[in-house]
FIVO-770145 format. One record per atom (N, C-alpha, C): x, y, z; residue in one letter. Coordinates in steps of 0.02 Angstrom, whole numbers, plus 50000, padded with zeros to 5 digits. Example, Ala and Ser with C-alpha at 12.3 -4.5 7.8 and 13.67 -1.06 7.14 Angstrom:
BEGIN
506604971650390A506154977550390A506604983550390A506424988850354S506844994750357S506455000250394S
***
This chain:
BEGIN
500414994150000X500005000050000X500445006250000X500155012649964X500615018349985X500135022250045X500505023350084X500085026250158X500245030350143X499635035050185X499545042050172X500015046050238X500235039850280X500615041050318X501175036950360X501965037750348X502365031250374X502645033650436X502875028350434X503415029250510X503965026450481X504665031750477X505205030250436X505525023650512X505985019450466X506285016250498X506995012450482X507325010150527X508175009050501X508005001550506X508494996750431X508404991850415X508824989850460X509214991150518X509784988350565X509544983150596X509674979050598X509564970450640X508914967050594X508864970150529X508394966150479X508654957950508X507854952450503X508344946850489X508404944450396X509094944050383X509284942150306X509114936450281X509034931150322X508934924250298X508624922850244X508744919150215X508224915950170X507604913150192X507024914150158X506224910350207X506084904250169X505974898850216X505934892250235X505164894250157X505604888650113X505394887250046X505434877150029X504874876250024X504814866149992X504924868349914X505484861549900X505584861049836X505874866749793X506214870649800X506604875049759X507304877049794X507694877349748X508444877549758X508784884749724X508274887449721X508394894149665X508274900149716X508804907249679X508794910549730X508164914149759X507864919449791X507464924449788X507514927949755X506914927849705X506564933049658X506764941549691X507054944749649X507114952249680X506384954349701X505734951049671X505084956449694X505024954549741X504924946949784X505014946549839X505414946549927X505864950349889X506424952249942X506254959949931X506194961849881X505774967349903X505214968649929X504734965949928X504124967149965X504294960750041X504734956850049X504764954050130X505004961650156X505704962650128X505874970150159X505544976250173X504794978450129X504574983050117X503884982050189X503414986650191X503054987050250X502904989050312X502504989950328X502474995950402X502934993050452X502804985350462X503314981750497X503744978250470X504444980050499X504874975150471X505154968550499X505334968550431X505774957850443X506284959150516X506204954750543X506524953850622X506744946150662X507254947750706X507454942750721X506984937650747X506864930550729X506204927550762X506324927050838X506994926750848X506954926550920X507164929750969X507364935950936X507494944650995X507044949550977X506724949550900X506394955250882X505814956950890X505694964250883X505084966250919X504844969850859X504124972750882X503814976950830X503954975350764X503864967750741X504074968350681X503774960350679X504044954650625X503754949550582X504454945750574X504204940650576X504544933850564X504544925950524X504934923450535X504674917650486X504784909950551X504464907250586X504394903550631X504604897050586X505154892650621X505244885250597X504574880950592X504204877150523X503824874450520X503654869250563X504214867550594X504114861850646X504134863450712X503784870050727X503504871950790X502754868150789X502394868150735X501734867450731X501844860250708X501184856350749X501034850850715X500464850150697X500524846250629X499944845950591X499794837050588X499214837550544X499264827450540X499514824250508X499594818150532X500184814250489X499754810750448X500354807050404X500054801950366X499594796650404X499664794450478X499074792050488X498764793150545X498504799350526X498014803450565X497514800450573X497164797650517X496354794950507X496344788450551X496974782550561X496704778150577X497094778950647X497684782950655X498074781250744X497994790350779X497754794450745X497614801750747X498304805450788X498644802750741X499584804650771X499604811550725X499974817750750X500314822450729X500954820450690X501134825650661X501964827050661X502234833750641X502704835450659X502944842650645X502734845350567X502784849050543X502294853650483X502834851750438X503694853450477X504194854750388X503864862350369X504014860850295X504394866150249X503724870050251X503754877250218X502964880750208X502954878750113X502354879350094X502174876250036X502604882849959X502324888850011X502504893549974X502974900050036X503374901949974X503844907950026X503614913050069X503874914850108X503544920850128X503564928750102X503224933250099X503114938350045X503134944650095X502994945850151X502984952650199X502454952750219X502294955050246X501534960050297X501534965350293X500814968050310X500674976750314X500314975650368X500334980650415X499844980850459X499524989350455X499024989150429X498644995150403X498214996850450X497915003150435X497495006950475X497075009850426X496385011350432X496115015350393X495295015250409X495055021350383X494195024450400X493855018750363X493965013650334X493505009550314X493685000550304X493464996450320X493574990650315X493984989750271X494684986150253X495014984950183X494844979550145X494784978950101X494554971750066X494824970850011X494994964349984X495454962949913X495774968149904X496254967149952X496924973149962X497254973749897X497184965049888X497704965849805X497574968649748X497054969449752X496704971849679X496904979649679X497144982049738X497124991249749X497754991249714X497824995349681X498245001149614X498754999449666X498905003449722X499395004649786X499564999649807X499314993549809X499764986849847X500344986549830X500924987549873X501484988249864X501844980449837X501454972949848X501844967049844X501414965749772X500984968449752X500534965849697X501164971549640X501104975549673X501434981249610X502184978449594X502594977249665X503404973249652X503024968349602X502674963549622X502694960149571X502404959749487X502134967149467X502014968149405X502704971549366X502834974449407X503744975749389X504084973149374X503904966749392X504594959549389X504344959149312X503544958749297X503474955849261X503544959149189X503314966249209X503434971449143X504064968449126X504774965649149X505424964749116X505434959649114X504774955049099X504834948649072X505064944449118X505134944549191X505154940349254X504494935649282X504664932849323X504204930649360X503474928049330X503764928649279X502964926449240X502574922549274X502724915649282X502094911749326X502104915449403X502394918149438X502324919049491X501504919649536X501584918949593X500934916549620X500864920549705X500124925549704X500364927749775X499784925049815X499824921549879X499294919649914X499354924049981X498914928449987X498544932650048X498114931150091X498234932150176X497634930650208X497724938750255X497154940850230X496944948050262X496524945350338X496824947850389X496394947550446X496114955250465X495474956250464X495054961750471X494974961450553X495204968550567X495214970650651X494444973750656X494214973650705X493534979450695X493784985950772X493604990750766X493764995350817X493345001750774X493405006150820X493475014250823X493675014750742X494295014350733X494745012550680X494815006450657X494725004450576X494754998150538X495804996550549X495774991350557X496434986450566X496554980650509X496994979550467X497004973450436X497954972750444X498014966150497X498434963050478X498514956250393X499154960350363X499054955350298X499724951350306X499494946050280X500224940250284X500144938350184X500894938850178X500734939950081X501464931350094X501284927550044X501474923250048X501444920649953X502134916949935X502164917149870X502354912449821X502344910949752X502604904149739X502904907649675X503584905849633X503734906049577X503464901649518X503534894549538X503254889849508X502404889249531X502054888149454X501294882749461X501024879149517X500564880549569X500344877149592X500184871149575X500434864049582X500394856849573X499724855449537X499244854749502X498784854049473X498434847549513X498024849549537X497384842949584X497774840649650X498264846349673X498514845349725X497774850549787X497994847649844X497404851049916X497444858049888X498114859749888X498174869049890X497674871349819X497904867449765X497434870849705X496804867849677X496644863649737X495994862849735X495584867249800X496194869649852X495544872549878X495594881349851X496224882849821X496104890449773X495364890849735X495484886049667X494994885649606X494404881049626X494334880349701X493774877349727X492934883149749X492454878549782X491904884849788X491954886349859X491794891149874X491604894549943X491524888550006X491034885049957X490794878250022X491484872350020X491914873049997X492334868049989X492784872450038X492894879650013X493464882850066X493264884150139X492654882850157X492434883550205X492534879050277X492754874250227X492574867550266X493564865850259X493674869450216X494714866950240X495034873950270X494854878250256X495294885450277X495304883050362X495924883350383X496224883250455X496724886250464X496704889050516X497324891550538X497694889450611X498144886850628X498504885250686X498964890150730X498814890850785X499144897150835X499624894650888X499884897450889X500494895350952X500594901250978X500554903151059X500754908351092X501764906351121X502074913151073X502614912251099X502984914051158X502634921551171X502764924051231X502174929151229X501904929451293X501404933951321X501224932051389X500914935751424X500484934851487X500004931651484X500014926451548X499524920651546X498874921451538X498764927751564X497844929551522X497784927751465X498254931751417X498044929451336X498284922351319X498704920051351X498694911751325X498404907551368X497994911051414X497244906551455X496664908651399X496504912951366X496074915651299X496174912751270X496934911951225X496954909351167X497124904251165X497384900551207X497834896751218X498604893651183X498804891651229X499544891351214X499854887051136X499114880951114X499224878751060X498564878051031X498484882650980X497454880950934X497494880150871X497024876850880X496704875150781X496014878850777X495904879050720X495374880850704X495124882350624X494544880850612X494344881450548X494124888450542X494414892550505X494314898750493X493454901250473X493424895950406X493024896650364X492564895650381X492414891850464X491534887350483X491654892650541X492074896350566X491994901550639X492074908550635X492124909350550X492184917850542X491854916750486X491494921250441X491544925650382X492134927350353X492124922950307X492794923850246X492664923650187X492874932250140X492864932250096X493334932350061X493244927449992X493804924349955X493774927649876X494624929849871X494514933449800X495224928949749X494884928449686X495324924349653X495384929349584X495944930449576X496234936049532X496614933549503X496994934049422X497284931249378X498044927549408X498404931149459X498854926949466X498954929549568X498474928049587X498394929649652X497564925349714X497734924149763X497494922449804X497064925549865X496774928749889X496574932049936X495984931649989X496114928250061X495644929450118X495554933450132X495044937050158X494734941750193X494474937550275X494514939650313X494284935350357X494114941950414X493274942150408X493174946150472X492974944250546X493504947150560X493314942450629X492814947050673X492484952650665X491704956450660X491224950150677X491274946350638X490824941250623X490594935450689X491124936350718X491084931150789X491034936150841X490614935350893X490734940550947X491294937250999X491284929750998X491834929051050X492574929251002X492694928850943X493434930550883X493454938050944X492904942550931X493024948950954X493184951951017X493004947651047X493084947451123X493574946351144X493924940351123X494524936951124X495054943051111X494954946851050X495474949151016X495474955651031X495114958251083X495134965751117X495614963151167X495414958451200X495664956351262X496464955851249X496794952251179X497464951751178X497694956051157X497294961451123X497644969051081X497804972151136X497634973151221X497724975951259X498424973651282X498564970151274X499124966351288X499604964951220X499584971451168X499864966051115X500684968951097X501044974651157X501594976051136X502134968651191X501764963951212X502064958851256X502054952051248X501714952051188X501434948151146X501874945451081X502044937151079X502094935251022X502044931051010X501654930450953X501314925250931X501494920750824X501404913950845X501694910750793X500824909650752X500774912450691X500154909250647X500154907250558X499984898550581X500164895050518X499404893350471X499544894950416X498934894950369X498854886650324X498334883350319X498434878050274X497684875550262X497484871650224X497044866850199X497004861550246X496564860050273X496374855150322X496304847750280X496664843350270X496714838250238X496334832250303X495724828450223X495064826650278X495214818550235X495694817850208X495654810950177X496314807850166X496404802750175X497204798750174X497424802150134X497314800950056X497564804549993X497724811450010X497524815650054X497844822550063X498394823550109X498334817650168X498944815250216X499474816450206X499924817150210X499944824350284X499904830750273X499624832450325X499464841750317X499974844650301X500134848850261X500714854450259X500424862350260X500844866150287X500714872950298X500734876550230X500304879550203X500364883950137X500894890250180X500934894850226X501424898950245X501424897950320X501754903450363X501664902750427X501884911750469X501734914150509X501934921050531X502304922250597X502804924950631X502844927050704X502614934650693X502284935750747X502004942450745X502474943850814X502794947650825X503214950750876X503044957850915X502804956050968X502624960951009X502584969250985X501974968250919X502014972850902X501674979350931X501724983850893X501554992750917X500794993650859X500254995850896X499744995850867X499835004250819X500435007650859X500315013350797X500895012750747X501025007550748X501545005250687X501055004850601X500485004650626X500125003250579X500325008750523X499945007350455X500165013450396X499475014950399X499275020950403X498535023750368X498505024250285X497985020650283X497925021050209X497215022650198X497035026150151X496385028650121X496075025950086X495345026350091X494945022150057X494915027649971X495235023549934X494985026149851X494505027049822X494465033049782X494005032749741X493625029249708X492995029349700X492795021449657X493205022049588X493385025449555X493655026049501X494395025249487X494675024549550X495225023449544X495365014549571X495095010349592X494845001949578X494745001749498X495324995249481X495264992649423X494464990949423X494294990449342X493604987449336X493234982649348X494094976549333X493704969949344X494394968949364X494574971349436X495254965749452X495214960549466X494754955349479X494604950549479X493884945949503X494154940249504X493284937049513X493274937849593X492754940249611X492774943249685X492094934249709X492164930649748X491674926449741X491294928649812X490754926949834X490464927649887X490824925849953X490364929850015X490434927850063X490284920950088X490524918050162X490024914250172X490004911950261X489614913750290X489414913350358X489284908950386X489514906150415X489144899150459X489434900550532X489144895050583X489074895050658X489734894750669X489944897450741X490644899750750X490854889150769X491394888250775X491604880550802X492354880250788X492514879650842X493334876550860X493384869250814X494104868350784X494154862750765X495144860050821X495004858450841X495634854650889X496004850950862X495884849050802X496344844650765X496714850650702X
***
């Protein structure tokens, strides 16, 4: 996004690493080392840094194993499916939605750049926008990315080019409290699952070479409850959150994480204010925007 207002900052104790990538041996794409680097918060050490974002070892989180269905055994997650791409943590007078489609998205735009010079052509961005509700609209975004084709009739690109009721029923996300006060990891607790898609309102946008959740968590009064309660607490706060497809059949065995986040005791006015646009300045048809879809809030523990 270009904010209408930043908070300058020094790249000193960036963390440099490379982000935990399955199956590629090739370096980082310049658009995405530019947009991990770019953002209200920056790339940071996962395990001294503050006010800023991280990339958590996949095998903090466990997901299910190959035989989940018949002995309901875990095992550590491994690799993320796709790289990690940066965060924004925005501010603004109106709900944000299909961030990517905005002219200003700073990781959508790196990556039309790559492509004007004939780069990155297949490249692939998968987004999960979490919608804050307050006084003031909040969207933490986690931008997450692939160079290569999503696997064709693999979980991940069946649940992209899948319908609403299919994503409804796999969108999960897994939480780990890394450090905070025992209130918020008596709230949230110290290790959760949950199906996004059956306990919030999530709207899903599929755009020519891009991915995008919306997920309001408005939609649950206890999501909201919960999440006043830890925002009060959230410069002490850090927390690990891994995104994936809930795999419901041997053949999808074992779960893997599509990305994963440390959010580091961040500063709520770190945020960027950004402005809601003109209608005229939204492409016409940036993409197929598909419906909402609402159902009863429910924990999933697995």
């Amino acid at each position: 996004m270009s904010p209408s207002k930043q908070r300058h900052r020094s790249s000193t104790g960036e963390n440099k690493s490379k982000p935990v990538r399955s199956g590629s041996s090739s370096g980082i794409p310049e658009w995405i080392t530019e947009s991990t680097n770019g953002g209200s918060l920056r790339r940071v050490d996962p395990d001294t840094g503050i006010d800023g974002w991280a990339s958590p070892p996949g095998d903090v989180f466990s997901l299910r194993s190959d035989s989940y269905l018949t002995k309901k055994q875990k095992s550590p997650a491994g690799d993320y499916l796709l790289s990690p791409a940066g965060m924004d943590w925005l501010k603004s007078s109106t709900k944000l939605e299909n961030v990517l489609a905005r002219p200003d998205n700073r990781v959508a735009h790196a990556l039309r750049k790559a492509q004007s010079r004939g780069q990155s052509l297949k490249s692939f961005i998968f987004a999960v926008n979490l919608q804050i509700p307050g006084k003031d609209h909040h969207s933490a975004v986690f931008y997450f990315a692939t160079e290569e084709p999503i696997p064709s009739g693999s979980l991940l690109h069946r649940f992209i080019n899948g319908d609403d009721a299919f994503r409804n029923q796999r969108f999960k996300i897994v939480n780990r409290i890394v450090k905070g006060p025992w209130v918020v990891k008596a709230a949230v607790g110290n290790y959760s699952a949950c199906l996004l898609g059956k306990a919030l309102t999530c709207n899903y946008h599929r755009g020519p070479n891009y991915f995008e959740i919306d997920v309001d968590i408005s939609s649950s009064a206890i999501a909201t409850a919960i999440l006043r309660l830890a925002l009060g607490y959230v410069t002490s706060v850090t927390i690990d959150m891994g995104f994936l497809a809930e795999a419901q059949t041997e053949e999808e065995l074992p779960e893997k994480l599509i990305g994963a986040v440390r959010v580091c005791q961040m500063e709520m006015s770190s945020a960027f204010v950004v402005d809601a646009p003109p209608p005229q300045q939204m492409p016409s048809q940036p993409c197929r925007t598909l419906s909402s879809a609402k159902v009863n809030h429910d924990e999933d523990e697995d």
